[in-house]
N, CA, C and O atoms as a Tinker XYZ file with bonds, in Angstrom:
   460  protein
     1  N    138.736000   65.883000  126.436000    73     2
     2  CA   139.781000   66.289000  127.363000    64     1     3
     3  C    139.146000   66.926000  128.588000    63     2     4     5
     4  O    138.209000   67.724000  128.619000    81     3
     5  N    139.976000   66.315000  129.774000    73     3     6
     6  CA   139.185000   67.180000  130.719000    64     5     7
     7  C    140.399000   68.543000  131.149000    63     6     8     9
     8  O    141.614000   68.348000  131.176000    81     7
     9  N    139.816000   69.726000  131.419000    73     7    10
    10  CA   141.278000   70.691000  132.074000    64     9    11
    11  C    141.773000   70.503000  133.129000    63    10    12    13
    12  O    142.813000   71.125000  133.345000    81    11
    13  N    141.288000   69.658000  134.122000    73    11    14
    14  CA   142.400000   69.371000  134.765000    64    13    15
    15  C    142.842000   68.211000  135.468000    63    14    16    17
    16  O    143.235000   68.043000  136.623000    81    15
    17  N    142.671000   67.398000  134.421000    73    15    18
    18  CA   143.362000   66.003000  134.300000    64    17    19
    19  C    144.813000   65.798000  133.933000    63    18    20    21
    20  O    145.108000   66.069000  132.769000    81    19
    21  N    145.958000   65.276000  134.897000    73    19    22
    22  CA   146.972000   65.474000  134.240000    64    21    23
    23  C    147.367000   64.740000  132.939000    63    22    24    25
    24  O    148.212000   65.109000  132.122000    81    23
    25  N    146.424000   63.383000  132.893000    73    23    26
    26  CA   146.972000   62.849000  131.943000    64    25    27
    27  C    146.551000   63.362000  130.372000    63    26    28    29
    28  O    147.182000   63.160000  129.334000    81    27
    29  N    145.275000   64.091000  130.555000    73    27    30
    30  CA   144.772000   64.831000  129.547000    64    29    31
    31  C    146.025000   65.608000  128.972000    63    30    32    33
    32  O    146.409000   65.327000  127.836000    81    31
    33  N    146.855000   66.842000  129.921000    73    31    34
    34  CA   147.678000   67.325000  129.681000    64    33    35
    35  C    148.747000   66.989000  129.340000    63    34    36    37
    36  O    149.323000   67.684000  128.504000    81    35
    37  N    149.450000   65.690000  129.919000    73    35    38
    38  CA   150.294000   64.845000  129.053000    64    37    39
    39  C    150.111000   64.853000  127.829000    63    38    40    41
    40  O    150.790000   65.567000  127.090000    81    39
    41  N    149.022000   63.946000  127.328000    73    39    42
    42  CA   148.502000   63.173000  126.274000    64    41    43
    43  C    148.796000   64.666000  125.527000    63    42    44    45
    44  O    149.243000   64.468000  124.397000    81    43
    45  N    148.671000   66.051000  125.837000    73    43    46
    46  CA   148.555000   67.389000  124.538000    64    45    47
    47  C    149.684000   67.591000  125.204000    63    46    48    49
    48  O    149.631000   68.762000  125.577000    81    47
    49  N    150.688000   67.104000  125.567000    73    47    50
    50  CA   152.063000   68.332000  125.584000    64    49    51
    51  C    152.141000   68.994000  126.645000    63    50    52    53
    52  O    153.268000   69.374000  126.961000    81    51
    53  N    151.146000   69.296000  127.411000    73    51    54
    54  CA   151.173000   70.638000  127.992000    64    53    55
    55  C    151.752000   70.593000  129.499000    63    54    56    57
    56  O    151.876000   71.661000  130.099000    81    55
    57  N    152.002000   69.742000  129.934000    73    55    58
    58  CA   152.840000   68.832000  130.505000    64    57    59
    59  C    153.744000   67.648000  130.146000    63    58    60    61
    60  O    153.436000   66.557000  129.666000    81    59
    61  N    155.043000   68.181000  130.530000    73    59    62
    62  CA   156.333000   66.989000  129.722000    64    61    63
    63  C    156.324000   65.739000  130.512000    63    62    64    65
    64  O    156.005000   65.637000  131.696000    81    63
    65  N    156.736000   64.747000  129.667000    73    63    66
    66  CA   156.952000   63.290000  130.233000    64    65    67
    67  C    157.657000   62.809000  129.590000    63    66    68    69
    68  O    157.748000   63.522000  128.591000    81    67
    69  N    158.546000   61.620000  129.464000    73    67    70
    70  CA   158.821000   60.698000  129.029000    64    69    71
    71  C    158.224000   59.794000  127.692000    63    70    72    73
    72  O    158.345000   58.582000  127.873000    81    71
    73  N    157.779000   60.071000  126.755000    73    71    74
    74  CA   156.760000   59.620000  125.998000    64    73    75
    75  C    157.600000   58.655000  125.490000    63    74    76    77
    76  O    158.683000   58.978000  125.003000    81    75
    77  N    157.189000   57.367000  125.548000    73    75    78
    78  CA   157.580000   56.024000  125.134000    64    77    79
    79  C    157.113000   55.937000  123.937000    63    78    80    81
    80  O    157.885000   55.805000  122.987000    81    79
    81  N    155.652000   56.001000  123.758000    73    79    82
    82  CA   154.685000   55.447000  122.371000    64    81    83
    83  C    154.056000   56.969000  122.428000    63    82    84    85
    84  O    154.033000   57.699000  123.418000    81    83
    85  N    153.479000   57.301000  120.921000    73    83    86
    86  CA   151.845000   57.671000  120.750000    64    85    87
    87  C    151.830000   57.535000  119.149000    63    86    88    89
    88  O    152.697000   57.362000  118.293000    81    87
    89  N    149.998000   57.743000  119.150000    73    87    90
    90  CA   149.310000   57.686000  117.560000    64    89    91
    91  C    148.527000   58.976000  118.220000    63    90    92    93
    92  O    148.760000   59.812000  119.093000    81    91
    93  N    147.461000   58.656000  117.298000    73    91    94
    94  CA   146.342000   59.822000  117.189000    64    93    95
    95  C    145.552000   59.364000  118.605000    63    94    96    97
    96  O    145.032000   60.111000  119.435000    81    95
    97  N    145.607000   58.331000  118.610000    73    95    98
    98  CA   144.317000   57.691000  119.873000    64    97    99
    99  C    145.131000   57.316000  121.407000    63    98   100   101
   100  O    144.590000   57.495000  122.498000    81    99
   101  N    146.269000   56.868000  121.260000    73    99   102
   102  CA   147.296000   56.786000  122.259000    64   101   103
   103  C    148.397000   56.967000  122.693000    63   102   104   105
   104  O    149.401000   56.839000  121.993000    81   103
   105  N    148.425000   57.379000  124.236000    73   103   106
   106  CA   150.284000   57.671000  124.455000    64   105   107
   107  C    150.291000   56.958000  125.595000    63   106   108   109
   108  O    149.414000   56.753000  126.434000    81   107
   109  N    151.673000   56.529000  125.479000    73   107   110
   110  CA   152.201000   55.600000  126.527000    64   109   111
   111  C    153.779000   56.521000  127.247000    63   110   112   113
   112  O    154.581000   57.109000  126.521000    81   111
   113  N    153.866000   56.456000  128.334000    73   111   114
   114  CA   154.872000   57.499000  129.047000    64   113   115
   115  C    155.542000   56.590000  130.520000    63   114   116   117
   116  O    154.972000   55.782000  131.254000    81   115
   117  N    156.841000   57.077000  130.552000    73   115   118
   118  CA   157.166000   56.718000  131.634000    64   117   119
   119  C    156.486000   57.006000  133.595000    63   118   120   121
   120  O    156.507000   58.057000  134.236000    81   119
   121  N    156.152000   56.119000  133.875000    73   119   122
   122  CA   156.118000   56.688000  135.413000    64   121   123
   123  C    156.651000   57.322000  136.243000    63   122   124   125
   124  O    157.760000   56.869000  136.530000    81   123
   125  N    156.277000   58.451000  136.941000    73   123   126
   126  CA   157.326000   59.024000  137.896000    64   125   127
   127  C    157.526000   58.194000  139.036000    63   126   128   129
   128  O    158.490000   58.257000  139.799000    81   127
   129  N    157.099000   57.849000  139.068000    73   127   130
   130  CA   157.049000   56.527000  140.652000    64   129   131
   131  C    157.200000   55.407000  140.518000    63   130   132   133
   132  O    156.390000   54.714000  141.135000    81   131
   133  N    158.304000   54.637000  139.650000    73   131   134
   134  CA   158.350000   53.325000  139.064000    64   133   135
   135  C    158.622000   52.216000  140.618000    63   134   136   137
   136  O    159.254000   52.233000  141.674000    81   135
   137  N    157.494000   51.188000  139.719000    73   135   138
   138  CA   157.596000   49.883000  140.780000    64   137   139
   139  C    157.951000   48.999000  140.569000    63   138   140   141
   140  O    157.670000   47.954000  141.156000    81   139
   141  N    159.029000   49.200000  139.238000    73   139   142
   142  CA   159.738000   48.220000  138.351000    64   141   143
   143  C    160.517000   48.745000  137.629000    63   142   144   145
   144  O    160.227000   49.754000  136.985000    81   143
   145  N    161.749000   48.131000  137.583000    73   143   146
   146  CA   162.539000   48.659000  136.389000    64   145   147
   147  C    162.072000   49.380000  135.061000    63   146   148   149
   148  O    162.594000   50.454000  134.762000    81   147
   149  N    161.030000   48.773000  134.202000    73   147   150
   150  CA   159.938000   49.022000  133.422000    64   149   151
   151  C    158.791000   49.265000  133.667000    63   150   152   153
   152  O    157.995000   48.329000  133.582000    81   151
   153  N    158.248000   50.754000  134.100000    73   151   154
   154  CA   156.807000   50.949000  134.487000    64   153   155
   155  C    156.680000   52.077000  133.394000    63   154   156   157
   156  O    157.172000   53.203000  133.461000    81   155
   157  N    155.884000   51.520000  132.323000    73   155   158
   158  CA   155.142000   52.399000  131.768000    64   157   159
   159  C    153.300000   52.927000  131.970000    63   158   160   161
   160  O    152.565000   52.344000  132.767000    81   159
   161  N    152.900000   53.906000  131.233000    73   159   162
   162  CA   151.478000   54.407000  132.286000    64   161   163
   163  C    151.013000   54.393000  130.351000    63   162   164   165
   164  O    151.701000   54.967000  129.508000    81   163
   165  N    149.819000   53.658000  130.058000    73   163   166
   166  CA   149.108000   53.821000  128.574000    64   165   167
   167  C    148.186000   54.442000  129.146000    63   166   168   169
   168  O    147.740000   54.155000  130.256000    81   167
   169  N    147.764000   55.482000  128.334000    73   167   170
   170  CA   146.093000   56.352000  128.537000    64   169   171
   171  C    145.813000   56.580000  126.781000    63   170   172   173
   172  O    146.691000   56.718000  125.928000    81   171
   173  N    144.363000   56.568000  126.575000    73   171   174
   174  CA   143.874000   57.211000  125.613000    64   173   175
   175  C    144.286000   58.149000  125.919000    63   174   176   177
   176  O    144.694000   58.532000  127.015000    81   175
   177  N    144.196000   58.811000  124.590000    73   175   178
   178  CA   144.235000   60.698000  124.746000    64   177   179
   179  C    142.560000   60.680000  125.261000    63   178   180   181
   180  O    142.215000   60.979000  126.404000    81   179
   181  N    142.011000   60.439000  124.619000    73   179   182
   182  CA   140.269000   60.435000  124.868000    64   181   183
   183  C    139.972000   60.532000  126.291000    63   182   184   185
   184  O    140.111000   59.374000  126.685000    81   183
   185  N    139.620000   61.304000  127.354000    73   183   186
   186  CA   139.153000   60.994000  128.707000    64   185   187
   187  C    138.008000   60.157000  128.752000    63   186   188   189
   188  O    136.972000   60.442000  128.151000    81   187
   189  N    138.178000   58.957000  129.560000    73   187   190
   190  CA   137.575000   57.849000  130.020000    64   189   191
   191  C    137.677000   58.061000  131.330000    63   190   192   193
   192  O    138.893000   57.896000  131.427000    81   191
   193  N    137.202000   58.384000  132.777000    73   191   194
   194  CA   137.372000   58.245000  134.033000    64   193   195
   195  C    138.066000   57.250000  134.563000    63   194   196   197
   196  O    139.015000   57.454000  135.320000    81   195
   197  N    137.552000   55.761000  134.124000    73   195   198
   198  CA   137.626000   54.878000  134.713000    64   197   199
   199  C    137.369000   53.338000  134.029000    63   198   200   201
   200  O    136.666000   53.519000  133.035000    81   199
   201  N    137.623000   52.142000  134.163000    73   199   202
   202  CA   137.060000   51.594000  133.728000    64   201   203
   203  C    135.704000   51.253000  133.882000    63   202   204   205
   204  O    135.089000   50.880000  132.883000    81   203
   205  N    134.989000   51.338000  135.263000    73   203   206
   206  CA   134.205000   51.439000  135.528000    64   205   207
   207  C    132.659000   52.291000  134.513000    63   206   208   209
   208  O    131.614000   51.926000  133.973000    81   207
   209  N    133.309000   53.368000  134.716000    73   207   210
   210  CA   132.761000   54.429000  133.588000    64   209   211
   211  C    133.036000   53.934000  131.936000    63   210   212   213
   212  O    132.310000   54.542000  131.150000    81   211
   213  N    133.733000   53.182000  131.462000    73   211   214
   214  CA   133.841000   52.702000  130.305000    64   213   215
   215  C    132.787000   52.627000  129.920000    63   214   216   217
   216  O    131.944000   52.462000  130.802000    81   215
   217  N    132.210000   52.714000  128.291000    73   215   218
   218  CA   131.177000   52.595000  128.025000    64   217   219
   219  C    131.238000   51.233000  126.733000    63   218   220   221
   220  O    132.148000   50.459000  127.029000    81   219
   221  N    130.522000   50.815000  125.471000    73   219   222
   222  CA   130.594000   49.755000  124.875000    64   221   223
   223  C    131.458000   50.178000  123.972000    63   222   224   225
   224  O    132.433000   49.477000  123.700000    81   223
   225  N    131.266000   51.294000  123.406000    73   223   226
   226  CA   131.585000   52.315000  122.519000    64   225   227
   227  C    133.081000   52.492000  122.932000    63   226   228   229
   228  O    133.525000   53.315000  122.132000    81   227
   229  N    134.138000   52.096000  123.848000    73   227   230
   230  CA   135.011000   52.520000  124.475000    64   229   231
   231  C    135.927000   51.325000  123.904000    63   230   232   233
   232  O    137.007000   51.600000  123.381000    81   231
   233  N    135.461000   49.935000  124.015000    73   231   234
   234  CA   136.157000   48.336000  123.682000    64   233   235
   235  C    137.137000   48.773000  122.918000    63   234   236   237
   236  O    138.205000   48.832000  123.526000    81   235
   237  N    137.175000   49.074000  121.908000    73   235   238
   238  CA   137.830000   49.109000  120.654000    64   237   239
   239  C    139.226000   49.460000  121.012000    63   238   240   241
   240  O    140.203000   48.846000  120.584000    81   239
   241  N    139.301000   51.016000  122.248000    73   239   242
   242  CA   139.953000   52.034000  122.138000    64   241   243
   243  C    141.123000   51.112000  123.351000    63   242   244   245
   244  O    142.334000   50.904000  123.278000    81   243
   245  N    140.028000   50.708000  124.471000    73   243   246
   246  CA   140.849000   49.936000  125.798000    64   245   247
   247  C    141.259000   48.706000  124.982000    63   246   248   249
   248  O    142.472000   48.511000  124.902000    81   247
   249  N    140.625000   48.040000  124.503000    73   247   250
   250  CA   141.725000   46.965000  123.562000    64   249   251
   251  C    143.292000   47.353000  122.696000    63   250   252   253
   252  O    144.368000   46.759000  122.761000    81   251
   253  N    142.980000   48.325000  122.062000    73   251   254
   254  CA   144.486000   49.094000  121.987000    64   253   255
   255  C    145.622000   48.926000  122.686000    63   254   256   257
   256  O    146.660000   48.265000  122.658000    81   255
   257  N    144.591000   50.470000  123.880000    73   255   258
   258  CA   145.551000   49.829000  124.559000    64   257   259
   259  C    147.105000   48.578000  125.327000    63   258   260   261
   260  O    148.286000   48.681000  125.661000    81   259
   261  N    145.940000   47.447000  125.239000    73   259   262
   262  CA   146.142000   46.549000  125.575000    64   261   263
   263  C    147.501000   46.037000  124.641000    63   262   264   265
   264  O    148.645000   45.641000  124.864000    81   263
   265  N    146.697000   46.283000  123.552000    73   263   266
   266  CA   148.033000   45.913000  122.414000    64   265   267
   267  C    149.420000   46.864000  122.565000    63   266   268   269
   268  O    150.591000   46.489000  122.616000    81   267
   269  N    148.946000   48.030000  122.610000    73   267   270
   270  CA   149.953000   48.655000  122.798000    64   269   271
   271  C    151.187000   48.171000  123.654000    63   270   272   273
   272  O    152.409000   48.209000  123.507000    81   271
   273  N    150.247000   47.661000  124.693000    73   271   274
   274  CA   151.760000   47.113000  125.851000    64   273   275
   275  C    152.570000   46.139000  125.544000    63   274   276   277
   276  O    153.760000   45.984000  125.818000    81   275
   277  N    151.740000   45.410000  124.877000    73   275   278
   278  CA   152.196000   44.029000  124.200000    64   277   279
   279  C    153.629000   44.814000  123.149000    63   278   280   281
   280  O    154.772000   44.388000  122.977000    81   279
   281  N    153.131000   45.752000  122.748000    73   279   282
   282  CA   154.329000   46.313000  121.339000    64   281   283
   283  C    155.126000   46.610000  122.340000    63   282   284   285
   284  O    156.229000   46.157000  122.035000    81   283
   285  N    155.183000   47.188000  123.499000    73   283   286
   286  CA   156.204000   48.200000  123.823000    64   285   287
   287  C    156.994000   47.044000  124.636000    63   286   288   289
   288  O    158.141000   46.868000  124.227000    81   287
   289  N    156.522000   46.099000  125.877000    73   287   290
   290  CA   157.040000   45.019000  126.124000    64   289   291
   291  C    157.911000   44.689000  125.248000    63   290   292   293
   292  O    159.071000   44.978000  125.539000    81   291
   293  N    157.651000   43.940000  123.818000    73   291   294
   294  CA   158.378000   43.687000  123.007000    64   293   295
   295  C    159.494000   44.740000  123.102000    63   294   296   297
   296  O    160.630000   44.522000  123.526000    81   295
   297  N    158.991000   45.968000  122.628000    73   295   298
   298  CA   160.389000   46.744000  122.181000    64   297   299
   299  C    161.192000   46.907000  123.408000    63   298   300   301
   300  O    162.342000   47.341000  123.355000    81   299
   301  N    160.548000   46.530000  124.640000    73   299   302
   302  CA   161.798000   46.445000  125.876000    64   301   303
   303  C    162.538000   45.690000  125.676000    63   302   304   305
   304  O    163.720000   46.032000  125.721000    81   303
   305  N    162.167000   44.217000  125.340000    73   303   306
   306  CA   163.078000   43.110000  125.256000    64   305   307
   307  C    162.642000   42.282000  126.197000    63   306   308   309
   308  O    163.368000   41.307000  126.386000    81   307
   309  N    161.432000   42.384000  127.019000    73   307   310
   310  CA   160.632000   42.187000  128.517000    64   309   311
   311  C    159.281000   40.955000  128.243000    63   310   312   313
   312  O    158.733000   40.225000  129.068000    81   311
   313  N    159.051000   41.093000  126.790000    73   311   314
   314  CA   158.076000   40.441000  126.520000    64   313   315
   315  C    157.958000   38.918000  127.058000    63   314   316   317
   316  O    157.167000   38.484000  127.896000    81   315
   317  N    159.134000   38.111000  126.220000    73   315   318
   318  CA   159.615000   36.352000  126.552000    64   317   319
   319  C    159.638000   36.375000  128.180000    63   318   320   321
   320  O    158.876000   35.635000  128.801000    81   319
   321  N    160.330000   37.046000  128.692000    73   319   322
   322  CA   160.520000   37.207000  130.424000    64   321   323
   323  C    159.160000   37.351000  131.005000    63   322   324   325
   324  O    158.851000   36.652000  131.971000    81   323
   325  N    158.634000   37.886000  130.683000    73   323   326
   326  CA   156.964000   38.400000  131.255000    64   325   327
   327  C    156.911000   39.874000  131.635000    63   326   328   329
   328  O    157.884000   40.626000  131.668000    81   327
   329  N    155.383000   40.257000  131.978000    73   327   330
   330  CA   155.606000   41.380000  132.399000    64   329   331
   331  C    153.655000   41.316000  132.417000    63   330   332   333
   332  O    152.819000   40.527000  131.978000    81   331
   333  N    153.619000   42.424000  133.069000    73   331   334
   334  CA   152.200000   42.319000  134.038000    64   333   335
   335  C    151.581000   44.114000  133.528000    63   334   336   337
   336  O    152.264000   45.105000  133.271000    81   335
   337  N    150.090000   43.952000  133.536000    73   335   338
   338  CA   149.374000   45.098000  132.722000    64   337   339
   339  C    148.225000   45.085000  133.948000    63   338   340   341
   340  O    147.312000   44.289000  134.165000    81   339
   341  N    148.530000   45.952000  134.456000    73   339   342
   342  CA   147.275000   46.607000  135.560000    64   341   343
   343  C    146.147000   47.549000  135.344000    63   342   344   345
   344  O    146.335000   48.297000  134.384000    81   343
   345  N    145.161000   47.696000  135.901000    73   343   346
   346  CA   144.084000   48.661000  135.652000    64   345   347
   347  C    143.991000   48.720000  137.093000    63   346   348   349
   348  O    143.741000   47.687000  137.714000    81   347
   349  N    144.181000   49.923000  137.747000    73   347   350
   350  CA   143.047000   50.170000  138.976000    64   349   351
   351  C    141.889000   51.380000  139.234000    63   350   352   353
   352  O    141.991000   52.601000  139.115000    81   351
   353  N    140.542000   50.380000  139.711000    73   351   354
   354  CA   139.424000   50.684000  139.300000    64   353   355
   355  C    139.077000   51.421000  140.206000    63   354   356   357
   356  O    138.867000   50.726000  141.200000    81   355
   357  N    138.823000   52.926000  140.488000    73   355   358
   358  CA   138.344000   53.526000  141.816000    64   357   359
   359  C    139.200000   53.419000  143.007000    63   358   360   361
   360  O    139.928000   52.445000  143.197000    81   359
   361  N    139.099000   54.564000  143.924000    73   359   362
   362  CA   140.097000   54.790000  144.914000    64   361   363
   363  C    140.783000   53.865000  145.746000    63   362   364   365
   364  O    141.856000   53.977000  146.339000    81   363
   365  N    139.587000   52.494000  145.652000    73   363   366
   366  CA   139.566000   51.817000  147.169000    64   365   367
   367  C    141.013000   50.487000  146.319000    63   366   368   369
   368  O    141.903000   49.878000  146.914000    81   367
   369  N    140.754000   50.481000  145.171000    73   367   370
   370  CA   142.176000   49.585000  144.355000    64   369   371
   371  C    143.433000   50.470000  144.113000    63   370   372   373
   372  O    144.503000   49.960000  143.780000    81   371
   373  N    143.285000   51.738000  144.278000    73   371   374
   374  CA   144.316000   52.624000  143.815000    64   373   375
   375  C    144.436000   53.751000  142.987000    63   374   376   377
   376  O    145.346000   54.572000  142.870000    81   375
   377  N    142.974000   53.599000  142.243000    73   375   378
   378  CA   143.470000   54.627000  140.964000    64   377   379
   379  C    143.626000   56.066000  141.890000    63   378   380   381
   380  O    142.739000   56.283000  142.715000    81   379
   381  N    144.659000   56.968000  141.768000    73   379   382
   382  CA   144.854000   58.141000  141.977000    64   381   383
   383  C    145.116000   59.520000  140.936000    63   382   384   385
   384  O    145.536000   60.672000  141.039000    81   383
   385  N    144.624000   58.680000  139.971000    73   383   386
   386  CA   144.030000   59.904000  138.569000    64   385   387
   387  C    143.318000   59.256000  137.884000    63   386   388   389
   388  O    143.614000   58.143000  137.449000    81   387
   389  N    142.176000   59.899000  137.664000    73   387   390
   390  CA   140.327000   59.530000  137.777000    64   389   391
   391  C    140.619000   59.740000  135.980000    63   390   392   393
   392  O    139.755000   60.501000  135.546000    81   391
   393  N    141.623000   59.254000  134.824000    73   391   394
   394  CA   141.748000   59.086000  133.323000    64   393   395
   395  C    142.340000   57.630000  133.367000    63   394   396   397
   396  O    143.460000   57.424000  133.836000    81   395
   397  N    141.636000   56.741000  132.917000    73   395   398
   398  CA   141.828000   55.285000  132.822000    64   397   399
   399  C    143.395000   55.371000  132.228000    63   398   400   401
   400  O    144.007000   56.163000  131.510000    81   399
   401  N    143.689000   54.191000  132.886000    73   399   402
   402  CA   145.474000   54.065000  132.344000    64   401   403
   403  C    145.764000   52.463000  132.739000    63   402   404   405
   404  O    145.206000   51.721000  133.547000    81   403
   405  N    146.861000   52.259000  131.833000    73   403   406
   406  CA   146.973000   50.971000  132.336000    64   405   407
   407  C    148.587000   50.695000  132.692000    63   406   408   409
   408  O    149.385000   51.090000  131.842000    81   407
   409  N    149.007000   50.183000  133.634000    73   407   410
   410  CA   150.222000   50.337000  134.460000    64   409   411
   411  C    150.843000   49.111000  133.288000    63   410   412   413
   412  O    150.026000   48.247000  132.971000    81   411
   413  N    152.391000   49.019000  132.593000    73   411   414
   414  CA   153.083000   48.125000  131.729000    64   413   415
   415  C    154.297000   47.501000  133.079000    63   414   416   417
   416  O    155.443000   47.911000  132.897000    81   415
   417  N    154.164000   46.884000  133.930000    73   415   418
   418  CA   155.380000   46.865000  134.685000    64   417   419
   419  C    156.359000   45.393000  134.493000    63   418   420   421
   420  O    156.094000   44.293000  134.978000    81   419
   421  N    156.895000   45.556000  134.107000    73   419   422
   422  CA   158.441000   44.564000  134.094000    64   421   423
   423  C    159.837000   45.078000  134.600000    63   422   424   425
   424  O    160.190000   46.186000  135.004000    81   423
   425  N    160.744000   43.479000  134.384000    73   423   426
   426  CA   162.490000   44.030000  134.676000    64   425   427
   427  C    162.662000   43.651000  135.945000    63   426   428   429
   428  O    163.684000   44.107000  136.457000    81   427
   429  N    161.785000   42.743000  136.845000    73   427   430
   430  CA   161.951000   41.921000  138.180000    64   429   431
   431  C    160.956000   41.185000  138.390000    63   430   432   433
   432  O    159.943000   41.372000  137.715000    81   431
   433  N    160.991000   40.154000  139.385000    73   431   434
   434  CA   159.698000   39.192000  139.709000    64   433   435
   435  C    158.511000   39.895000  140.065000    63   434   436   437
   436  O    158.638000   40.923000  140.730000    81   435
   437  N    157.539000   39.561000  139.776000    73   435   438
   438  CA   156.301000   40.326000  139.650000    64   437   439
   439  C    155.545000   38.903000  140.569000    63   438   440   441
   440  O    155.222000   37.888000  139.953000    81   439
   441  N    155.312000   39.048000  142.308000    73   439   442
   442  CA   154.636000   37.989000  142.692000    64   441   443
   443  C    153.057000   37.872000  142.772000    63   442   444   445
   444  O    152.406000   38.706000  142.143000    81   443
   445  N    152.441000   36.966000  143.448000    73   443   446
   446  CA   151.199000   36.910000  143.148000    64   445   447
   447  C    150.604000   36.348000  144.607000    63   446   448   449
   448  O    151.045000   35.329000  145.137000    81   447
   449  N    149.546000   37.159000  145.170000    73   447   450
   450  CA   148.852000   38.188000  144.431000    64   449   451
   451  C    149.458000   39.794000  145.328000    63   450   452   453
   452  O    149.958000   40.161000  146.392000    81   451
   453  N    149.085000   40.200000  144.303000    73   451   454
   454  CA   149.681000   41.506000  144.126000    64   453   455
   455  C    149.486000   42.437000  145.248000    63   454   456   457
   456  O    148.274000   42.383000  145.461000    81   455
   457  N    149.922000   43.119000  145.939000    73   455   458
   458  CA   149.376000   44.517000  146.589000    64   457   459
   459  C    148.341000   43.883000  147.416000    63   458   460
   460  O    147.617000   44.572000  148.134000    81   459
């Protein structure tokens, strides 16, 4: 955990959110800034910076992830329709909190390419 990471503080409570999903290793929470009807934000609890900073030792945990969205999609009802799973890597793509997360966004056309 880092102290002053917000998502660290999410992930323990210590800041409230929306909590969609969690286990021991992950929570998934609503966005305050949705860019879709359905924008959820997945983080390990574990601080990871970045993907960048990911290490090998990390696969296991960011694959989760991954699944995770897949479950929660489903439990939207968003899955068959589609829906799009983002990572942004360092400032110059977007990330604006330095704890890896991965954006779940559905619930409208999602065009291409993005941003």
């Amino acid at each position: 955990m880092s102290a002053d990471c917000i998502f660290c503080k999410i992930a323990n409570k210590t800041i409230p959110a929306t909590i969609e999903y969690e286990d021991d290793e992950v929570v998934a929470f609503r966005d305050l800034n949705p860019q879709a009807p359905h924008h959820l934000l997945i983080v390990p609890r574990r601080h990871i910076e970045s993907l960048d900073t990911a290490a090998a030792g990390d696969a296991a945990l960011i694959g989760k992830c991954h699944l995770v969205a897949a479950e929660l999609a489903r439990r939207l009802g968003v899955a068959a329709e589609g829906y799009r799973v983002v990572t942004n890597t360092n400032r110059g793509a977007g990330q604006s909190v330095f704890h890896i997360h991965f954006h779940l966004l559905a619930g409208r056309p999602l065009t291409w390419p993005p941003g």
